[in-house]
N, C-alpha and C positions, 0 to 999 in steps of 0.2 A: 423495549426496542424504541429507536428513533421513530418521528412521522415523515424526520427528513430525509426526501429521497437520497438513496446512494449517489446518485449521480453528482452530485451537488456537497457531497462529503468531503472537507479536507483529510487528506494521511491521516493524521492523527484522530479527528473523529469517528473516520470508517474504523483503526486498528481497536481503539476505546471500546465501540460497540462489538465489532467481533472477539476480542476478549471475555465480554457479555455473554454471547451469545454460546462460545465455546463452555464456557462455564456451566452456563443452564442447560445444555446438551450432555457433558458429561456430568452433572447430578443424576441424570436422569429420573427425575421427580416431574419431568414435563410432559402433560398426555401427548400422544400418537399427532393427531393432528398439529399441534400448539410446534410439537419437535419437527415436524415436518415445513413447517411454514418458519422458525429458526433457521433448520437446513439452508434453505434458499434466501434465508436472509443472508446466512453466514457464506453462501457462494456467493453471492453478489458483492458481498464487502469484504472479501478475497480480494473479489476482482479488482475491484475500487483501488484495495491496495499496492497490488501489484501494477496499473497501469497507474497511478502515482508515484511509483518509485521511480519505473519506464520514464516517466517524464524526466523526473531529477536526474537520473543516470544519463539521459543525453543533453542536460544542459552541461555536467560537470566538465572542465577543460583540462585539460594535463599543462603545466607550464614547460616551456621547451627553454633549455638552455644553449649557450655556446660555449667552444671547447673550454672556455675557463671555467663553466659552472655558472654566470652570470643568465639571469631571466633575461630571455629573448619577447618572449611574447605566449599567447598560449596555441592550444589546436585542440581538435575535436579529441575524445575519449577512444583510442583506438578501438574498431568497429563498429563506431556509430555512423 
């Protein structure tokens, strides 16, 4: 495991370790405690990654066109 906090994890660092982390959890070669404190690593860089995505998903823009097909401009991701 990282020392670096979650918080402070890019996408791609948090999903790296939780990969990690899912792996040593399903060997199950890892004492009780050691699995336990995994667990809770592996919720928090869940979470990490999932409010990572949240962000990229509401920057993405849909491009809007005019009746010819021609880009007009963009606008928000319907529903954000």
């Amino acid at each position: 495991m990282s020392d670096k906090p979650v918080s402070e994890m890019s996408f791609e660092d948090a999903m790296r370790e939780l990969e990690t982390v899912v792996g040593q959890l399903e060997r199950g070669d890892v004492a009780l405690e050691d699995s336990i404190k995994l667990y809770e690593r592996g919720a928090e860089l869940k979470a990490r990654c999932e409010t990572k995505l949240k962000e990229a998903e509401e920057k993405v823009a849909a491009i809007t066109l005019d009746k010819s097909g021609t880009p007009t401009g963009t606008s928000p991701v319907e529903g954000q």
